[in-house]
C-alpha positions as a printed NumPy array, in Angstrom:
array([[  2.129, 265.251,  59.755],
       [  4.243, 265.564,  62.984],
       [  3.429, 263.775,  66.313],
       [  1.387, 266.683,  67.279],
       [ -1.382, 266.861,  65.343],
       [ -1.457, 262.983,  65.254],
       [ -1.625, 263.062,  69.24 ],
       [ -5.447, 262.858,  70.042],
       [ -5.882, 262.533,  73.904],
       [ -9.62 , 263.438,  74.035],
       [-12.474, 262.54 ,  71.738],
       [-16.63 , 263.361,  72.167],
       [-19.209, 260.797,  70.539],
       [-22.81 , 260.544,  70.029],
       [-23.055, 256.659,  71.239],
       [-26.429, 254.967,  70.283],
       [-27.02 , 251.141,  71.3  ],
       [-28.867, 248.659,  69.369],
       [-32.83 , 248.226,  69.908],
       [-34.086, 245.222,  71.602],
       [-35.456, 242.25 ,  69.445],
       [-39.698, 241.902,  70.273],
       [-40.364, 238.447,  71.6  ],
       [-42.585, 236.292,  69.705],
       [-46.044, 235.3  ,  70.307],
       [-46.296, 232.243,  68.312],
       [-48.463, 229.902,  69.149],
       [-47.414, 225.522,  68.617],
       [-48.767, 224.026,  65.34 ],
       [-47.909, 220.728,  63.96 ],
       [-49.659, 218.53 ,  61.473],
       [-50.781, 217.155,  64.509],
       [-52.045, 220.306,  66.593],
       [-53.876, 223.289,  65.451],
       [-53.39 , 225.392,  68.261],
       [-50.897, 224.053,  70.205],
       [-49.635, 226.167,  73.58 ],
       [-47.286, 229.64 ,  73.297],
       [-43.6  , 229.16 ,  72.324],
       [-42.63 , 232.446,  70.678],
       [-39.375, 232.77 ,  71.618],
       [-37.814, 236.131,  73.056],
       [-35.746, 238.81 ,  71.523],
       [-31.957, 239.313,  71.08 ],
       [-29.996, 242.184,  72.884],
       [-29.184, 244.966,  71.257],
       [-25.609, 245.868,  70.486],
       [-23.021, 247.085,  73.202],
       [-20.906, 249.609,  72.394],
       [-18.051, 248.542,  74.375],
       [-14.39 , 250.28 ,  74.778],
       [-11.667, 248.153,  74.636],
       [ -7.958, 248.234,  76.037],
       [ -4.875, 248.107,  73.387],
       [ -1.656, 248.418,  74.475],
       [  0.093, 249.329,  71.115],
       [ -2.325, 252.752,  71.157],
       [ -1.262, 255.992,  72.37 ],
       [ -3.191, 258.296,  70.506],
       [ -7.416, 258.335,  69.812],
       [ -6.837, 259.78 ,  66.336],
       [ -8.385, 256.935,  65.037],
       [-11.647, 257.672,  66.609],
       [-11.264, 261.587,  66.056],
       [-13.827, 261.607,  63.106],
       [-16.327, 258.957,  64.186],
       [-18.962, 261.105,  65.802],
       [-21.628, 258.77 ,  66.091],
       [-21.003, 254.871,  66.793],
       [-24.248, 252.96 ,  66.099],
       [-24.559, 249.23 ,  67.277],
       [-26.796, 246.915,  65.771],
       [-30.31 , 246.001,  67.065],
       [-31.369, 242.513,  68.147],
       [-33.514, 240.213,  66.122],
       [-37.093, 239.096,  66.871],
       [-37.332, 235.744,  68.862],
       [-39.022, 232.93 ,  66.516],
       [-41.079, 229.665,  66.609],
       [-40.124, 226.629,  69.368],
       [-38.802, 228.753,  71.546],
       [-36.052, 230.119,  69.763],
       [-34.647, 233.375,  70.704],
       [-33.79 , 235.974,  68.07 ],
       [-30.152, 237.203,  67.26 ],
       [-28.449, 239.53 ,  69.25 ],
       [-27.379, 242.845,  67.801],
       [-23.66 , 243.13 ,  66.744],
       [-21.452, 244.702,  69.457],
       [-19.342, 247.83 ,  68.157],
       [-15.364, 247.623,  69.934],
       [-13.855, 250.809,  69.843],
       [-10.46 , 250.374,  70.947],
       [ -8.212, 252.913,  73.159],
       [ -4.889, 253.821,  74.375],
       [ -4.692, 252.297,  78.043],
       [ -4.953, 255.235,  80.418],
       [ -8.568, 256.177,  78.48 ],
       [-10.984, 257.607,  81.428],
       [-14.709, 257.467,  79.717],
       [-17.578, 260.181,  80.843],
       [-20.998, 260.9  ,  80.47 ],
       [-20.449, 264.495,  78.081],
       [-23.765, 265.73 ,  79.635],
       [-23.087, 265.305,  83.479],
       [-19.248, 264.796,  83.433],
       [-19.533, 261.645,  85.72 ],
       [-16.655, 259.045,  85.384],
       [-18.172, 256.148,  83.978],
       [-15.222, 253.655,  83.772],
       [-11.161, 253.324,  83.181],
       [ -9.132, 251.633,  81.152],
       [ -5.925, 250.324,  82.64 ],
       [ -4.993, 246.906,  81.012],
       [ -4.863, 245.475,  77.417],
       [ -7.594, 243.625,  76.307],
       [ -9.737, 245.098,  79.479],
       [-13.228, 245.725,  78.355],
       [-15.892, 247.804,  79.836],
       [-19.415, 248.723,  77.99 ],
       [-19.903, 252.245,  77.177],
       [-23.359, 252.375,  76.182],
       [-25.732, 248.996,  76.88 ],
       [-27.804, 247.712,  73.897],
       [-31.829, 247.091,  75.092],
       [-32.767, 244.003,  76.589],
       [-34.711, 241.428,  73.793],
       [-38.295, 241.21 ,  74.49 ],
       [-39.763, 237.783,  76.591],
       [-42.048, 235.637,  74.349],
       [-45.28 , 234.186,  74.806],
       [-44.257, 231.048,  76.063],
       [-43.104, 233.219,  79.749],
       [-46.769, 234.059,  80.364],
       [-48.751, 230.824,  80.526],
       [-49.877, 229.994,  83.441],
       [-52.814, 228.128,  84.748],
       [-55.534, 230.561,  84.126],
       [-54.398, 232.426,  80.847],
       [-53.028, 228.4  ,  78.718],
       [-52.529, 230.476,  75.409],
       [-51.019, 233.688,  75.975],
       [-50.876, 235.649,  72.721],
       [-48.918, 238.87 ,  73.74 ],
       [-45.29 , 239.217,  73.654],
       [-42.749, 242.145,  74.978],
       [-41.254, 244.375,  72.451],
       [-37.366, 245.1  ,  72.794],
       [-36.352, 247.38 ,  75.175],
       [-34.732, 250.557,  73.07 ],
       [-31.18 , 251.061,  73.035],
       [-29.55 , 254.328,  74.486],
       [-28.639, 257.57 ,  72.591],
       [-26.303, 259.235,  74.723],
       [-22.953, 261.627,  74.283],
       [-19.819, 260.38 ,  75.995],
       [-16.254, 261.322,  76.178],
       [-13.274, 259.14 ,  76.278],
       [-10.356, 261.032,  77.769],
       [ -6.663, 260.139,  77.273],
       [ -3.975, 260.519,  80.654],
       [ -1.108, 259.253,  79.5  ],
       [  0.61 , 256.753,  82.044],
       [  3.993, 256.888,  82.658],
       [  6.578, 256.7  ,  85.409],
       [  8.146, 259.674,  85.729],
       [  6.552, 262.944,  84.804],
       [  8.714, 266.065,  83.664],
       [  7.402, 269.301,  85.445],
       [  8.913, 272.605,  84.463],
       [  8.451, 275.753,  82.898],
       [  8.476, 276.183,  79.209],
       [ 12.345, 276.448,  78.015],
       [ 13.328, 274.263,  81.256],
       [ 15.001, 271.871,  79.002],
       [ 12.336, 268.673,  79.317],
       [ 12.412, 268.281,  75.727],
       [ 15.82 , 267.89 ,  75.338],
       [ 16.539, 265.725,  78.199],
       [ 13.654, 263.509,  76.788],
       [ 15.644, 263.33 ,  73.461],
       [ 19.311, 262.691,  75.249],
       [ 17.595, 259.763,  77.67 ],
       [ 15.508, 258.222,  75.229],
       [ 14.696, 256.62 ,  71.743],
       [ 11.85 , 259.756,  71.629],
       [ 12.34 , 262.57 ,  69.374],
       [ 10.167, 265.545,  70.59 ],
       [ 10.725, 268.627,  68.755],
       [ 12.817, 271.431,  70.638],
       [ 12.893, 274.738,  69.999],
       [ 13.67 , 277.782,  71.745],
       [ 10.32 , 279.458,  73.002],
       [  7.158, 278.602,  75.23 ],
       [  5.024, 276.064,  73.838],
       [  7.044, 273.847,  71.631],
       [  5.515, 270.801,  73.402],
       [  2.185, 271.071,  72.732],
       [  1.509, 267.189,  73.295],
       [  2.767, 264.899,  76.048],
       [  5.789, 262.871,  74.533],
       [  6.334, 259.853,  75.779],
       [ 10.084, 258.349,  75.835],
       [ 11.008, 254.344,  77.292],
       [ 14.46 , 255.36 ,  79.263],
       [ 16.908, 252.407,  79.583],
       [ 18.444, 251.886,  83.126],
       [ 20.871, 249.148,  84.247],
       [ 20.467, 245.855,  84.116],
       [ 17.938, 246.101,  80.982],
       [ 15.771, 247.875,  83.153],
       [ 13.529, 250.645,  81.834],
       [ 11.049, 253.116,  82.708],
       [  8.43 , 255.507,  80.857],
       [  9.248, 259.552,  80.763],
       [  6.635, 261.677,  79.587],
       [  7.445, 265.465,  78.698],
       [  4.523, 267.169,  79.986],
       [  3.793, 270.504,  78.304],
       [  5.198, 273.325,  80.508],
       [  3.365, 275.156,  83.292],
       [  3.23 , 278.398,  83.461],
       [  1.626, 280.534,  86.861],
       [ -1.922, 280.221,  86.206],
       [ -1.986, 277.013,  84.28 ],
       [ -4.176, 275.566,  87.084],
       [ -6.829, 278.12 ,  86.401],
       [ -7.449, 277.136,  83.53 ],
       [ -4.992, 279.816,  81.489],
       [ -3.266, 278.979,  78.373],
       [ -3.302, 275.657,  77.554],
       [ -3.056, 274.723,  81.433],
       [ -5.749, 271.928,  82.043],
       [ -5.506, 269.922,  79.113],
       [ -1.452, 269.217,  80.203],
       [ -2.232, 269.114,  83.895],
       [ -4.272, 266.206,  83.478],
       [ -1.554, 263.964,  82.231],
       [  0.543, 265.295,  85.384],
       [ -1.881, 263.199,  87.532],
       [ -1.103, 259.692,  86.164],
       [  2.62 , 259.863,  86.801],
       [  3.979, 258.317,  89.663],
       [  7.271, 260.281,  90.049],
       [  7.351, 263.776,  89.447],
       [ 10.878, 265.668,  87.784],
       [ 11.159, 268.744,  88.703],
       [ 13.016, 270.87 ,  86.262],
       [ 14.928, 274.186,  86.544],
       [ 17.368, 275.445,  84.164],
       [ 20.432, 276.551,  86.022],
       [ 20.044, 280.488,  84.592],
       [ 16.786, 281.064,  86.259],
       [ 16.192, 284.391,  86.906],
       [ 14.874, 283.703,  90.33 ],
       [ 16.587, 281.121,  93.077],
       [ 15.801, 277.518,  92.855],
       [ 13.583, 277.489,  95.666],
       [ 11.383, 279.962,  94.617],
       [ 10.756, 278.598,  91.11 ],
       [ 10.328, 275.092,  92.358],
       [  7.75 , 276.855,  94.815],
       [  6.303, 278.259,  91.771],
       [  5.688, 274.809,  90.149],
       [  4.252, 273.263,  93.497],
       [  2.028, 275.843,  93.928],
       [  0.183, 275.538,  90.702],
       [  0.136, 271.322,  91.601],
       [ -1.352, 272.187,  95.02 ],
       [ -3.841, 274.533,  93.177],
       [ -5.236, 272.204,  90.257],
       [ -4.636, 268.918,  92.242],
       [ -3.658, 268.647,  95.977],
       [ -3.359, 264.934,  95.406],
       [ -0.521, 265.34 ,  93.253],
       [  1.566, 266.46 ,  96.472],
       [  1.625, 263.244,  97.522],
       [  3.914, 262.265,  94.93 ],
       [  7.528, 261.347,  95.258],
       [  9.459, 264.173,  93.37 ],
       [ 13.213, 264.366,  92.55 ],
       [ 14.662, 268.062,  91.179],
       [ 17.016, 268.279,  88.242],
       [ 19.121, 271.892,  87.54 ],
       [ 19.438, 272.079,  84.106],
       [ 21.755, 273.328,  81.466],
       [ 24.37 , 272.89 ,  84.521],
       [ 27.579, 272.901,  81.994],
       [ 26.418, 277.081,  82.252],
       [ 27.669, 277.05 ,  85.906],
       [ 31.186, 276.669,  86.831],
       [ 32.346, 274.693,  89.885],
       [ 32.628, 277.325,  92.361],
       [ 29.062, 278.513,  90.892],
       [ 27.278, 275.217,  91.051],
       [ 28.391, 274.886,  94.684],
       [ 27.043, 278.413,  95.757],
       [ 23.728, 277.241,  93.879],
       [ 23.957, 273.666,  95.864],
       [ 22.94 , 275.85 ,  99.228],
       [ 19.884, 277.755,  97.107],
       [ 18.339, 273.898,  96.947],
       [ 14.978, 273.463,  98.018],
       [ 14.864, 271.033, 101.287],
       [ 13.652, 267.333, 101.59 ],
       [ 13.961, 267.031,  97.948],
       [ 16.779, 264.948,  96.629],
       [ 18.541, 266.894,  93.371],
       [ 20.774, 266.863,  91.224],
       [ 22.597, 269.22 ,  88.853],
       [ 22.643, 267.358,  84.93 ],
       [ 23.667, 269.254,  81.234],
       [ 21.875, 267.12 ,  78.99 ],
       [ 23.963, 268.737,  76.119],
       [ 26.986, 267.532,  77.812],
       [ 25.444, 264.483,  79.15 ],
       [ 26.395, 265.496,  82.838],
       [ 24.431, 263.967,  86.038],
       [ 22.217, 261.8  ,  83.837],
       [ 22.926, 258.154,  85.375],
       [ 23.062, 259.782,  88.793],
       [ 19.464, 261.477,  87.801],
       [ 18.015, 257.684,  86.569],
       [ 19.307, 256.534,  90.113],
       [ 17.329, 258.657,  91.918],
       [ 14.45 , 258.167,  89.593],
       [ 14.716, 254.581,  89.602],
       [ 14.743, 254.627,  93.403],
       [ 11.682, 256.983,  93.897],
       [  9.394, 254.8  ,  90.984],
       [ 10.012, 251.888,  93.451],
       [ 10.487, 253.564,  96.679]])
């Protein structure tokens, strides 16, 4: 099975919480008292279903085929007070970066951001009160109890945007892939044609000083990825999470530099404006194509106010000057 069709980053399930417990309405007896005063205790909870942080996750395959996660429901309170059992919780456990939604009304319900963090997805019913919460001085032997208060059905969707530092932006064939692969320990496949990445691959880049950082090979845009076209949405999502943006254009571009990297910022300012308030750094590609004299008339095509710089990753040109300039825009 390769990585791709083991990368889940978005799952839909039919969440149903556990039932209240009813609270009791037993009444005291002892060998000494017939009918002694109310003390049926209440109900338990129902189950949670709660999501749960885990850092070694970065896929929801695991949840992929459980459409419907059913907690348990609570146990009826007893004699003396005692209140029933609450209903089992069920964990379901994500990669951190998980975003969870109500599937009906699209509403962000919660995030996941830290291992171990949990949040409840869907609340179990409250457990019943007994008997012994109604006495009072004009009713001395109450003999009513609540029932449990239902648990929830309801459809939700837990969304994966991968976190990383540094996001690679670029059009298909810009050479993301490979740089990933030269940088990195991660092994994306690479191929020549659009659409090789069809999942976000996500590389740990070593820098000086046993430093590191995260690099995640965003599937390319193409124009009218922000409208939805292709398979535009579902990669501009992860685009969001990153906190530096690479800009990547291969050095034999039909157009000039500036006006593909205008290209790429447009369809950013279209799907997100937020996202232009990103630090970005550009990176020519496949620059061991360009001779010297060539690279320098191609130095005065850069975009402004950007810094760049020109890297082969075949020929492992630029690349510690491009981690510089990374490293100093993830903690500018």
């Amino acid at each position: 099975m390769s990585q791709g069709s083991n990368f889940v980053d978005y799952v839909k399930i039919c969440c149903r919480s556990g039932n209240g417990g009813a609270g009791s309405a037993h009444l005291h007896r002892d060998k000494h008292t017939a009918t002694g005063g109310p003390d049926g205790g209440d109900g338990g909870r129902g189950g949670h279903i709660i999501v749960k942080g885990n850092a070694q996750l970065w896929t929801m395959l695991h949840l992929k085929f459980r459409k419907h996660v059913i907690a348990e429901s609570g146990g009826s309170g007893g004699s003396s007070t005692s209140t029933g059992k609450s209903g089992k919780d069920e964990i379901l456990e994500v990669p951190l970066g998980t975003i969870a939604k109500n599937a009906e009304t699209g509403e962000v319900l919660f995030e996941i951001t830290k291992d171990g963090e949990t949040k409840i997805l869907t609340e179990g019913g409250r457990g019943g009160l007994g008997n012994w919460h109604f006495k009072s001085a004009t009713q001395q032997t109450p003999r009513f109890a609540q029932p449990g208060e239902p648990g929830k059905e309801e459809w939700n969707v837990l969304e994966l945007k991968v976190l990383a530092d540094v996001g690679l932006v670029g059009f298909p064939n810009a050479g993301k892939s490979t740089l990933l692969s030269v940088v990195s320990a991660a092994k994306p496949e690479i191929a020549d044609y659009a659409f090789t990445t069809l999942v976000p691959n996500l590389g740990i880049v070593a820098y000086r000083g046993n430093k590191s950082f995260v690099m995640a090979d965003i599937p390319g845009i193409i124009e009218g990825a922000s409208a939805g076209k292709g398979l535009g949405f579902r990669f501009l999502r992860h685009i969001e999470r990153n906190s530096v943006l690479l800009f990547m254009i291969p050095a034999d571009t039909n157009r000039t530099l500036t006006q593909e990297y205008e290209i790429l910022l447009n369809e950013l300012q279209e799907y997100n404006p937020e996202l232009m308030q990103k630090p970005r750094v550009l990176a020519v590609t496949k620059a061991d194509l360009l001779d010297e004299e060539l690279q320098q008339e191609m130095k005065s095509e850069l975009p402004k106010n950007i810094p760049a710089v020109f890297i082969s990753s075949v020929q492992q040109k630029g690349l510690m000057e491009l981690k510089d300039l990374l490293w100093k825009a993830i903690n500018s």
